[in-house]
C-alpha positions as CSV (number, residue, x, y, z in Angstrom):
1,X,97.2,108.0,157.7
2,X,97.1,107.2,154.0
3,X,99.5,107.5,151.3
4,X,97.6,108.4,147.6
5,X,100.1,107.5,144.6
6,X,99.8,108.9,141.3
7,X,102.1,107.3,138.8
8,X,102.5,108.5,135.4
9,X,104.3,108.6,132.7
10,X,106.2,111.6,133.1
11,X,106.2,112.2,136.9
12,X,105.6,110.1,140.4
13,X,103.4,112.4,142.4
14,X,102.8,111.2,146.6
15,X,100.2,112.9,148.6
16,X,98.9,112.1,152.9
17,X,95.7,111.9,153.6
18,X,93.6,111.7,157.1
19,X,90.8,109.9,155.2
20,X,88.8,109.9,151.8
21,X,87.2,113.2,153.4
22,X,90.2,114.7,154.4
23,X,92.3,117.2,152.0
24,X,95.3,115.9,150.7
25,X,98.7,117.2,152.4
26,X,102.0,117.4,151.4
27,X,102.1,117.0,148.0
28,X,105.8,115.7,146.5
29,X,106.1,115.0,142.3
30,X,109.3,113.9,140.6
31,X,110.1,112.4,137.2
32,X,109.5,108.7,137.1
33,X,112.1,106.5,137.8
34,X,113.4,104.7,134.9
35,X,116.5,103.5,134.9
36,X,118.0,100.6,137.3
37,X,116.4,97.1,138.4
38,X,112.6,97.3,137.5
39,X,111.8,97.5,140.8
40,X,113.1,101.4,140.9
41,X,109.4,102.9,140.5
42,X,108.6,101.2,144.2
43,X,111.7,102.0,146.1
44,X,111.1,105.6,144.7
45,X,107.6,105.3,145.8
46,X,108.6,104.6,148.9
47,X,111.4,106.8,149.6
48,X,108.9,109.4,148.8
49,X,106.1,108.7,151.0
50,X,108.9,108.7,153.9
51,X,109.8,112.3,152.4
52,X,106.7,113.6,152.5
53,X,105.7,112.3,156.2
54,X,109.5,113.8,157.4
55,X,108.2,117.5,156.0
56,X,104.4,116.9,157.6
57,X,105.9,115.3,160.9
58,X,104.2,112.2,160.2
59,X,105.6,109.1,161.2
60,X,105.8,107.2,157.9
61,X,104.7,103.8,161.2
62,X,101.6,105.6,161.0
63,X,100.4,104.9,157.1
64,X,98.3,101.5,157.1
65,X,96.8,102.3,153.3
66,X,98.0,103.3,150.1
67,X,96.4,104.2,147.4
68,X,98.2,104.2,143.8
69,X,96.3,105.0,140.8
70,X,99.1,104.0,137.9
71,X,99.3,104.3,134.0
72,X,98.9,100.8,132.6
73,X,98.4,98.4,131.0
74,X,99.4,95.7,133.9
75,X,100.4,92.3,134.7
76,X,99.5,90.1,137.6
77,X,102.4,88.2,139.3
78,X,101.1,86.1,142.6
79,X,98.1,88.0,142.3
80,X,100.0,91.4,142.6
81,X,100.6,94.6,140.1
82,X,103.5,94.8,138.1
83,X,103.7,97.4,135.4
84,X,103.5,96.7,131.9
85,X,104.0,100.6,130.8
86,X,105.0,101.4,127.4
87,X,105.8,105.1,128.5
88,X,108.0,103.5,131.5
89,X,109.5,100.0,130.3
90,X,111.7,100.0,127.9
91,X,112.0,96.5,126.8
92,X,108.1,96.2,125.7
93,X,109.2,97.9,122.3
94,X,112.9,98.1,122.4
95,X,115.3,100.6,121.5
96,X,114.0,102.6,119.1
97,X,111.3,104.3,122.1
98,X,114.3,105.7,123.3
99,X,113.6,104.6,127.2
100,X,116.9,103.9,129.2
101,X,115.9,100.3,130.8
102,X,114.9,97.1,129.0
103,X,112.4,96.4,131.9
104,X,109.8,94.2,130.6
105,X,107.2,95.4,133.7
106,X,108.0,97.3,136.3
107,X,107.2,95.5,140.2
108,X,104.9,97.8,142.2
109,X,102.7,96.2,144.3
110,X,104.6,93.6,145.4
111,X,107.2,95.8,148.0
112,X,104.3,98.0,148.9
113,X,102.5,95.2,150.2
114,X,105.0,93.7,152.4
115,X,105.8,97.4,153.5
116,X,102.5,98.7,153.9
117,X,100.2,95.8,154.1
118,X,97.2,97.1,152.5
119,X,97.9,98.3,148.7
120,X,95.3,99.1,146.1
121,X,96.3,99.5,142.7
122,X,94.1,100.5,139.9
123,X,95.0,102.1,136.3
124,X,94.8,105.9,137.0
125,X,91.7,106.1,134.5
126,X,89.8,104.3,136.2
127,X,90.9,105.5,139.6
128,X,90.2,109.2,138.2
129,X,87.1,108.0,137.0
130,X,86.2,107.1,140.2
131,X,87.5,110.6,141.8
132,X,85.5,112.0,138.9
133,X,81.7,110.4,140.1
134,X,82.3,110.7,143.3
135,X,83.5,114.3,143.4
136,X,84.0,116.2,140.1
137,X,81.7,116.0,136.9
138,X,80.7,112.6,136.7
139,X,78.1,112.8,140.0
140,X,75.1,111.3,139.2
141,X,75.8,109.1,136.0
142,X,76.2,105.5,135.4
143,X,77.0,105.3,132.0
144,X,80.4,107.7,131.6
145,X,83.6,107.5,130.8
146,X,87.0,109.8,132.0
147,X,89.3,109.5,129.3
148,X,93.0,111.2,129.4
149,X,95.2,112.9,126.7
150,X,98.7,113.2,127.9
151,X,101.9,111.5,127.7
152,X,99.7,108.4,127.1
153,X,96.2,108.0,126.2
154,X,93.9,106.2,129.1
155,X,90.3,105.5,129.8
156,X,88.0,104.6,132.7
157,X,84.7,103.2,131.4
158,X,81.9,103.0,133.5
159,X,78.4,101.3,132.7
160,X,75.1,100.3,134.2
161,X,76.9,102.2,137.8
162,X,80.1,99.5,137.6
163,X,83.2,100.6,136.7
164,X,84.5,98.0,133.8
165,X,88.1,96.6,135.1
166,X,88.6,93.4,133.2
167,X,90.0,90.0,133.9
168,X,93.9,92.1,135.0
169,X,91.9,95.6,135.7
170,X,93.0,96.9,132.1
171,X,89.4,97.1,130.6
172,X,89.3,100.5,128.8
173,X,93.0,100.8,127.3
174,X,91.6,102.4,123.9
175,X,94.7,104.5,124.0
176,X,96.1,101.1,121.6
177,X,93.1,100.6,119.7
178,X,92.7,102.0,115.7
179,X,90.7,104.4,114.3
180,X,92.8,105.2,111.0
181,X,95.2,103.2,108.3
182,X,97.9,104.5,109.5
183,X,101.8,104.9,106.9
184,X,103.3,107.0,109.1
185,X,105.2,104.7,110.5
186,X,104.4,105.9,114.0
187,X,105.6,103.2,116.8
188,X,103.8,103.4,120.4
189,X,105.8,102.1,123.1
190,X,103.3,99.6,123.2
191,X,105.1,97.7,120.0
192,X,102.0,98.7,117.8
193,X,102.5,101.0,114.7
194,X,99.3,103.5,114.1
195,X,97.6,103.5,117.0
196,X,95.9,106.1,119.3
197,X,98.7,106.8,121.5
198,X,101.5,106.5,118.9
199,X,99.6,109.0,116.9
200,X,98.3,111.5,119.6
201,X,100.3,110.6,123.1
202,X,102.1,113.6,124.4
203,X,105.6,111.4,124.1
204,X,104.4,110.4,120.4
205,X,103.9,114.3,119.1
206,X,107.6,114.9,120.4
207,X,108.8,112.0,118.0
208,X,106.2,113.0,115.1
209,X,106.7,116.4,114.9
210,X,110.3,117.2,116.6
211,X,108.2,119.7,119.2
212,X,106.6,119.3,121.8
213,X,102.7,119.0,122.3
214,X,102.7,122.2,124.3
215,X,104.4,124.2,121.5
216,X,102.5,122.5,118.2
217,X,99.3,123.5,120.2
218,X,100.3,126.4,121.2
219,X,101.3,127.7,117.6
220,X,98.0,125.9,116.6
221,X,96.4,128.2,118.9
222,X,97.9,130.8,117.5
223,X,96.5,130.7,113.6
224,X,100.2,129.1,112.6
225,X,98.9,127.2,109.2
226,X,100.4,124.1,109.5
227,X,100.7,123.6,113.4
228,X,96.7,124.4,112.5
229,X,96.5,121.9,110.3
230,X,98.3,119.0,112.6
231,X,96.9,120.1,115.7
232,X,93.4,119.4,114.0
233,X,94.0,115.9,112.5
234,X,95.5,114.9,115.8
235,X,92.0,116.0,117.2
236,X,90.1,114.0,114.7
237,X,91.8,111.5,115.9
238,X,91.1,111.1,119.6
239,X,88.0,112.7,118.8
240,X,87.2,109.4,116.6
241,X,88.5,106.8,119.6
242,X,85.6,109.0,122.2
243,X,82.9,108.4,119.2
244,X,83.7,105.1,119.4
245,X,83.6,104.8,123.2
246,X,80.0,106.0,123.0
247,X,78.0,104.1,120.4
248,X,79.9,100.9,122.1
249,X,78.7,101.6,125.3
250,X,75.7,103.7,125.2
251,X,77.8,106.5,127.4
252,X,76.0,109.4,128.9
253,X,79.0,112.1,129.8
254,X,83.2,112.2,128.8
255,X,85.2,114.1,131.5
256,X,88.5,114.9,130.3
257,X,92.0,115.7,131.8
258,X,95.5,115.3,131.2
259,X,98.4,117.4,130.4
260,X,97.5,118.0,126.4
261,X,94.4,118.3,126.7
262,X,94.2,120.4,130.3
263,X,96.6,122.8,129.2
264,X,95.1,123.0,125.7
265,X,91.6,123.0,126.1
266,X,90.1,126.2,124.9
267,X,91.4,124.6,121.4
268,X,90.8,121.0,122.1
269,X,87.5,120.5,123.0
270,X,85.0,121.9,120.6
271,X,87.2,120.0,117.6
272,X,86.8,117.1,119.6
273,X,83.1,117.6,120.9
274,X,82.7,118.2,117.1
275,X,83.6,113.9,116.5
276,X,80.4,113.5,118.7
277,X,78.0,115.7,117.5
278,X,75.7,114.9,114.8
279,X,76.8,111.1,114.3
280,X,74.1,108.5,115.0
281,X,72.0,110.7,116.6
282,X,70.0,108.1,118.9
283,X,73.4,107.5,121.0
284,X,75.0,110.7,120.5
285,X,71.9,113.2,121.2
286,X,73.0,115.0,124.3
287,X,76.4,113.2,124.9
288,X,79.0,116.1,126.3
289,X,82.6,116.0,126.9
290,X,83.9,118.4,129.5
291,X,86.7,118.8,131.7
292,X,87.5,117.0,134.3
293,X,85.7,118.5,137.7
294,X,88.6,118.0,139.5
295,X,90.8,119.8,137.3
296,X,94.6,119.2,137.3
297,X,94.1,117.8,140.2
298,X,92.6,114.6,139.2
299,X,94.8,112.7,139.3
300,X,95.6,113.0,142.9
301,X,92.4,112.8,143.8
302,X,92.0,109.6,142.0
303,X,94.5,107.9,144.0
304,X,92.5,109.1,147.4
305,X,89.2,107.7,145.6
306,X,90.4,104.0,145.6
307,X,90.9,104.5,149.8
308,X,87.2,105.6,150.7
């Protein structure tokens, strides 16, 4: 049996699986751990997988691969993972994120390993990318990207058929790149001020805007004027970051997912197809964004991609 790990965030999700053809069973979610020693994200990990195998009668003996597709960035130690999350450790930008630890990175791989034996980790955009050509609507392309709007921002880039990992397999963290001068003052968890994800993460509209994404867009939705008129910039905004993604990398196809943007979408992704179209027509001609094949269940289907 395999264990497929989807760490976000928000919430730890832990799904079995037979093989990379099988369905996945047994689906468990909880908020992500994040207060204790910085190795509390593994030992809930863990103590979930043995949870889920108790309800499926699976003897937890019986899981020789795990699978966990994690928000990033990360940090090697020995070789292994350890998160570097600014949504999860609270030390990276101190107090003022509000996050109850002062963890520095959070140690993943490490216990799995000596648990499990064989561990793969990748950031969850790229494993989602992955789950997205191999299964949802990125079949077929080798120049694409999956790019996710949610608590955080995250991208899998994908070119010439090779999925781009870098030299610590952060390649594609645009979520903490710039696309506007920025007064607002806006602090991502990352320690920078104005970028992406401290302008446009799920987390960041909270401190913004004092609501939450789901009820700015959902009053945007609605005709509200000035919900309209935020909702709209905050699209110009990650609209701007995917522009940028394709004239750098010649990209054929954007899926899409994520909480903001899944549950949001009807409203989200002409505004943001709208960044695209028109600009610099001999790399943007054709180039579509769409949502993710596999729906909201990407992301657990990313974490079975990295075991085929």
């Amino acid at each position: 049996m395999r264990a497929c790990v989807d760490i976000g965030g928000t919430k730890v999700a832990v799904s079995l699986s037979a093989s990379s053809d099988a369905p996945l069973i047994g689906r468990r979610s909880e908020p992500t751990a994040k207060t204790g020693d910085n190795d509390a994200v593994a030992l809930q990990i863990m103590r979930m997988i043995d949870e889920v195998c108790a309800q499926q009668g699976v003897d937890p003996a019986s899981i020789d691969r795990v699978g966990v597709s994690s928000t990033g960035p990360f940090e090697l130690r020995d070789g292994l993972v350890e998160l570097a999350t600014p949504n999860i450790c609270g030390g990276i930008a101190g107090p003022s994120r509000g996050l109850p630890n002062s963890w520095m990175t959070a140690i993943i791989e490490a216990p799995l390993v000596q648990r499990f034996g064989s561990v793969r980790v990748e950031n969850d955009a790229v494993a989602a990318l992955e789950a997205e050509r191999h299964w949802g609507a990125l079949q077929g392309l080798d120049n694409c990207a999956y790019a996710t709007w949610s608590t955080g921002v995250g991208v899998g880039l994908c070119v010439d058929g090779k999925a781009l990992r870098g030299k610590n397999g952060n390649a594609g963290h645009a979520g903490h790149s710039f696309v506007v001068d920025d007064a607002t003052g806006a602090l991502c968890g990352c320690g920078n001020y104005g970028d992406v994800e401290a302008l446009v993460g799920g987390n960041s509209i909270g401190h913004r805007f004092g609501q939450s994404a789901a009820d700015l867009f959902s009053a945007a939705s609605a005709g509200e004027p000035k919900a309209l008129e935020t909702a709209e910039a905050l699209c110009r905004v990650f609209g701007r970051m995917l522009y940028n993604m394709v004239i750098i990398l010649d990209l054929q196809r954007i899926s899409l997912g994520g909480s903001v943007f899944w549950h949001h979408r009807d409203f989200v992704l002409p505004r943001l197809q709208a960044q695209i179209d028109g600009r610099l027509l001999p790399l943007t001609r054709g180039v579509m964004l769409v949502p993710a094949g596999l729906g909201d269940k990407v992301g657990d289907y990313a974490a079975l991609a990295l075991l085929d």
